[in-house]
Structure formats: structure tokens, C-alpha cells
N, C-alpha and C positions, 0 to 999 in steps of 0.2 A: 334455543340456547345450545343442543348438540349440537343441529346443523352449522351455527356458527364455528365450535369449536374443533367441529368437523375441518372446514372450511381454513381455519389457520393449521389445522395437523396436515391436510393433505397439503397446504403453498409451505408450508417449512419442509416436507417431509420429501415432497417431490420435486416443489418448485425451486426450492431453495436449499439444496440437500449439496450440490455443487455453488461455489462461492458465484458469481458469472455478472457482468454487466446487463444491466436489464434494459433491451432496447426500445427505443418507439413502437415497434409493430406488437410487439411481444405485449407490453404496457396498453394499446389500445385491446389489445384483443381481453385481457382482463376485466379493463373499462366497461366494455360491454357488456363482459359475464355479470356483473359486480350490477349494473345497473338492470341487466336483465332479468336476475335474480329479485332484487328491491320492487320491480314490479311483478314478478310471479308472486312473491307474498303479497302484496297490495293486493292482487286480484283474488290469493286466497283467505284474504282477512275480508274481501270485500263480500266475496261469493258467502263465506261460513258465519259471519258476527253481522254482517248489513252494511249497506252501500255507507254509515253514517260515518264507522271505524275505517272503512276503506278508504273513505278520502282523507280523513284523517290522518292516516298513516304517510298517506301520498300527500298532503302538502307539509305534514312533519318531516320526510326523509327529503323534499325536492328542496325547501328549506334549510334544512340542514347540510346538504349535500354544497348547495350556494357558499354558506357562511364558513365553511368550512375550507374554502379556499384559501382565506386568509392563513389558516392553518401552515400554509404549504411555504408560502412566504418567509417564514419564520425558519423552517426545515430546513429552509433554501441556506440561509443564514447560518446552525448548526452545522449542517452538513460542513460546508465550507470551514468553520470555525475552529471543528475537528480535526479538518483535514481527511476526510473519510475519503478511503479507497473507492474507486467505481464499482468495485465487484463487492462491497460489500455494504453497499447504501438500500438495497431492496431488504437486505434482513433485518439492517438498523430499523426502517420504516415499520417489516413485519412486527417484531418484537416492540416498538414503540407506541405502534397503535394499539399492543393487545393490551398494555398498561392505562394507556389511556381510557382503551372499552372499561376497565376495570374500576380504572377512578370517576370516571362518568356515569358509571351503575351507581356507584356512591354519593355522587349526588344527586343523580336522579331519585333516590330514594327519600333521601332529606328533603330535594324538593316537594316529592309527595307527599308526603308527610305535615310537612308545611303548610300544602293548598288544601289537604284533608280536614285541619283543625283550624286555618284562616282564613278566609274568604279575603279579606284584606291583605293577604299574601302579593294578591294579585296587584294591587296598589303600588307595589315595590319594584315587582318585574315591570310593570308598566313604564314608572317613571325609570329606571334603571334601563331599556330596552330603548326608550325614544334620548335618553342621554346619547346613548350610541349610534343609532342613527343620524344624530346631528354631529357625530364625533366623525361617524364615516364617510357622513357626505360632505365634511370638513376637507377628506383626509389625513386627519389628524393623528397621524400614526406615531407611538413613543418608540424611544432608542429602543431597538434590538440586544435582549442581554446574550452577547457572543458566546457565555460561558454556561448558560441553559439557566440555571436560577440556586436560588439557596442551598435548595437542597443537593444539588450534583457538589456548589464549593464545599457543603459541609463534609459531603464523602469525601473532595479532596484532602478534607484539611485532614481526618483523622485516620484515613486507610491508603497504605504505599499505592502507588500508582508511576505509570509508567508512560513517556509520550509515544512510544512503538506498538506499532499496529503489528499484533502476533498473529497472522490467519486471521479465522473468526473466532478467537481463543477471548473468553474474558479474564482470565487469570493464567499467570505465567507465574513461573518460578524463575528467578534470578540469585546465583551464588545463596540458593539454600532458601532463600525468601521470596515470601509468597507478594506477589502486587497484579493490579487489577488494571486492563489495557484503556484503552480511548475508548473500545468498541463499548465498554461496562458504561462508559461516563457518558457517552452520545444516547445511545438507547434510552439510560434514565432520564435524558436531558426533554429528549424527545417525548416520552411519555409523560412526562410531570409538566412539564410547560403548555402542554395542549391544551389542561386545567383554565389557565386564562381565557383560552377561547369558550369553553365549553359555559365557562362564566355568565358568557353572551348568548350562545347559540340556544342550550336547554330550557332558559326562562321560554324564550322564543317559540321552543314546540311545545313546548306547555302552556302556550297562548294558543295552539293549533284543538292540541288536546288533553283531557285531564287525565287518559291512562296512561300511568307510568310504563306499562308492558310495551303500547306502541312509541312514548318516548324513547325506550334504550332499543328497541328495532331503527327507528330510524337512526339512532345516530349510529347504531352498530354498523347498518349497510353504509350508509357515510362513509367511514371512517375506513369500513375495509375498500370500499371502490377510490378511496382519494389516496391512498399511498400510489398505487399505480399512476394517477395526473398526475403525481411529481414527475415524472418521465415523460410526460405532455405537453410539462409547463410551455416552454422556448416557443412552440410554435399553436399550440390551442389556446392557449389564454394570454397571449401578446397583445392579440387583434380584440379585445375586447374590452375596450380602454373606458367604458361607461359603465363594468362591473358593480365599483363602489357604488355609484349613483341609484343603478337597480337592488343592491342590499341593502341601501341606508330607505329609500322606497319601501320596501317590505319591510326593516325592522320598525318603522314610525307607524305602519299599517296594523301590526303585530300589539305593537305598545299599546293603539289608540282602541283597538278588538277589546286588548287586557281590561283597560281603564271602563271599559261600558261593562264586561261581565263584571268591573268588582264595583261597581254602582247597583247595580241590578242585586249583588248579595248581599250586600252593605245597609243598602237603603229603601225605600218605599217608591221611590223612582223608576220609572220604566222606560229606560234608554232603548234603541234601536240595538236590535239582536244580530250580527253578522252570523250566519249560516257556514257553515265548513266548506259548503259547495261552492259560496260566493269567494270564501278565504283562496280557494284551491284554483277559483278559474282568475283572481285577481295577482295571485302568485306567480302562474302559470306566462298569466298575460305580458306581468313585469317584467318577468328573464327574458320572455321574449321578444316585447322592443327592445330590452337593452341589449340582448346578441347584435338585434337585426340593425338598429341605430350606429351598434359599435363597428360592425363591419361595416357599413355604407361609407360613415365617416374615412376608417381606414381605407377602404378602396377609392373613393375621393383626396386623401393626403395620407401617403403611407409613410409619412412620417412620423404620424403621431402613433405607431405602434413601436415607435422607437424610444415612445414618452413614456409608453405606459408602466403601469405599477411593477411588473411582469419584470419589464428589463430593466426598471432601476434597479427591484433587488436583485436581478444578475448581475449587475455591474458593480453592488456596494458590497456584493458578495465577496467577491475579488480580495475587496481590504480586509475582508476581516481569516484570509487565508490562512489554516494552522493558529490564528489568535488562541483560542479557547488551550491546547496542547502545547504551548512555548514553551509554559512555566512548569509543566508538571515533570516532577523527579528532580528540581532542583534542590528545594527542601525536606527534610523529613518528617514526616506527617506528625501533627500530634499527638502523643499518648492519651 
């Protein structure tokens, strides 16, 4: 938990202390850090607690780290909605994912809490994990809310707000009165709306494994190494147009893991036990046909990277330019 909050004081403090367009190379090279890191703690959870916690952690954070792209998609969306400046979309992201750490400790607790006193807990993530799976390998994706959700319009309605982007300023004074910029509304938007994902993803490592402490590690490293693939997206994840196929694969795999451990505590039943080591090299295995299948396909018709999920929402991104910011400062907030 320091090292983590280490880790965001040194990228606000240093990284982001100057407003600045965050480039491709700039972005990989954190990518690396960000994943180099998630496996120096894997190997020191592996080496100190037993090889059992160690992969557990490693097919919880390689899992999460997958699921969490969809994450980004939606950002894409915000971003755009906003109308967010270039130089100031790395801080949005920083500050947006620290709210999200915050609200995903929150339910990671509840969830533990839950599997602690339920064993049929697991009943629920089950069927709820393999819903999605079939939702993703649908692609069954709902409208994008351009305005981030409830709670961002509820601060609209009742606190002055402004459509001008001040610096990185969250509150400006205007003729004496205090109102709250886009920078305030995109941020909350971005960390509260993660919520939906996380919906999905946490049952999911908690099909990996039952300690809460390696659930909010991995989705902590997640979550810090996927702001930076935003700055990736355009050309690392275009070409990998069989993503969903490979995440709805692993969430059905997940679900069906769940559904035999809540047999096994439920009943007198003695289903087949999937192992963590099996979970971890079955995980492993999936991202990896589906890279190596996605690329082939594209270098075979590089058109279909033209299809993929990647560029539609850069292209739907477009419409929904400044949406979210039109309206604000026309009406006066509610008392």
C-alpha cells in the first residue's frame, strides 16, 4: 500500500507536475515499468507466502489487466465528451484511476466479506461472470453514457460549473463566484464509471483467488499500468481484433472454475478441482492464441484492423466531441 501510494506521489509529483502531452514512447516505457513491477511482486509473493499465492496473484493481475481494457474504451468516449485538452488527459487518467483504486478496495471488501460467510456467494459470481462472457462474445456492448453517469449530472445540477478548461485548475472564481471546471466533472466521471467494470472483473479474480489482499494488488497494478495503453491504444490494440473472443474464453472458464468450487462447499458432491497452476497456464495460453490468431488474421487482410473494436470507438468518438461540456453554465444550478 505505501509503495503504491509512493508510486502515484512520485507520477503526480514529478511526472505530471508540468501539464505536457503524454507521448507513444514516453507511455511504452511506463507500460513496461508498470508490468515489470506486477511481476517483481508476483515473484516476491511467490518466493515469501509459496508458489500457491504466487500464481494466484499472476493469473489475478494477467486477468485483470485483459478485462480491463474494455476500461479504456469508454475513456476513449469521456475523454472526447469532455473535450479534454492533450496536455491534460494523463492527469485526468492519474487522478481517475486513484478513485477507482479507492472504490474497488470498497468492494473488494464487501466481496470478501461475502465469500467469508457464503459459500454460495460463489453461485452468483458464477452465473453473473458466464452472463458476460456470453454478452462479450456477443459483443453486445450498451450506449456509451457521454456524460459519465448519475453522479457526475447530480454535481451538475447542484454546484455552478463552468464549460472552460482553466489550466489544471478544478475551481475558478468568476465575478466573485466560486464554479467547478470540466477538469472536476471528467475526473469524477472517470473514476466512478470504472465501478461498472470492476462489477465484472473482481468476481472474476476472486474465482482466481480468495485473498482479498492479492485481489486489490492485482487490480491495483492493472489499473496503474492501463492509464498509460491509453496512449497505446491507435496502434497496440487495433491489430488484435479477436480480444473479446479471448475475454469472453476466460470469463466462461472463470464462471465454470466458480460453479465446481461452490458445489464442492455447498454439497456432498465432489466435482473436479481446477488447480491455480492449470487456471494460470489456461489463461496464459488464451491471450496467447488470441494475440497470435489476431495478428495473423490482420497481416493476412489488414483490413480488418480497420474493423476492429479499437477504431470504431475512435471513430464514434468523433460524435460525441465537447457532448458532455455544451450544456454546462447555461442554467443555474439548483439550490
Amino acid at each position: 500500500m505505501g509503495i503504491l501510494v509512493a508510486a502515484f506521489i512520485l507520477d503526480f509529483v514529478v511526472v505530471d507536475a508540468r501539464s505536457h502531452v503524454f507521448g507513444p514512447k514516453q507511455a511504452a516505457r511506463w507500460v513496461i515499468g508498470y508490468i515489470f513491477a506486477a511481476l517483481i511482486f508476483g515473484a516476491f509473493v511467490w518466493s515469501y507466502f509459496g508458489p500457491e499465492y504466487g500464481q494466484q496473484f499472476l493469473a489475478g493481475w494477467i486477468t485483470e489487466y485483459s478485462l480491463s481494457v474494455d476500461n479504456l474504451f469508454v475513456f476513449i468516449v469521456l475523454m472526447s465528451s469532455f473535450a479534454v485538452p492533450e496536455m491534460l488527459k494523463h492527469r485526468v487518467l492519474l487522478l481517475g484511476v486513484a478513485i477507482a483504486i479507492v472504490l474497488r478496495g470498497v468492494l473488494i471488501v464487501i466481496g470478501a466479506a461475502a465469500i467469508s460467510r457464503f459459500t454460495a456467494t460463489f453461485y452468483i459470481f458464477s452465473a453473473f461472470l458466464l452472463y458476460t462472457a456470453i454478452s462479450v462474445w456477443r459483443s453486445l456492448e450498451a450506449e456509451p453514457d457521454t456524460e459519465g453517469n448519475g453522479l457526475v449530472r447530480l454535481v451538475e445540477r447542484y454546484i455552478p460549473t463552468t464549460r472552460d478548461y482553466v489550466g489544471a485548475k478544478f475551481v475558478v472564481r468568476i465575478d466573485g463566484k466560486r464554479f467547478i471546471t470540466p477538469l472536476f466533472l471528467v475526473i469524477l466521471a472517470v473514476g466512478t464509471t470504472d465501478l461498472l467494470f470492476a462489477l465484472d472483473s473482481i468476481p472474476a479474480v476472486f474465482g482466481l483467488t480468495k485473498e482479498a489482499y492479492l485481489v486489490f494488488a492485482a487490480n491495483a497494478f492493472a489499473l496503474m499500468g492501463l492509464r498509460q495503453l491509453y496512449f497505446l491504444l491507435d496502434g497496440l490494440l487495433a491489430e488484435i481484433i479477436y480480444l473479446a473472443k479471448g475475454l469472453a474464453v476466460i470469463l466462461g472458464f472463470i464462471a465454470v472454475k466458480l460453479f465446481l468450487e461452490a458445489l464442492a462447499g455447498t454439497t456432498s458432491l465432489h466435482p473436479p478441482h481446477v488447480t491455480i497452476a492449470q487456471s494460470l497456464m489456461f489463461i496464459a495460453g488464451v491471450l496467447g492464441v488470441t494475440v497470435i490468431t489476431s495478428l495473423f488474421a490482420v497481416r493476412r487482410n489488414p483490413e480488418l484492423a480497420l474493423q476492429s473494436e479499437v477504431k470504431q470507438v475512435l471513430i464514434e468518438s468523433v460524435e460525441y466531441q465537447g457532448e458532455a461540456i455544451a450544456h454546462l453554465g447555461d442554467e443555474d444550478p439548483k439550490p
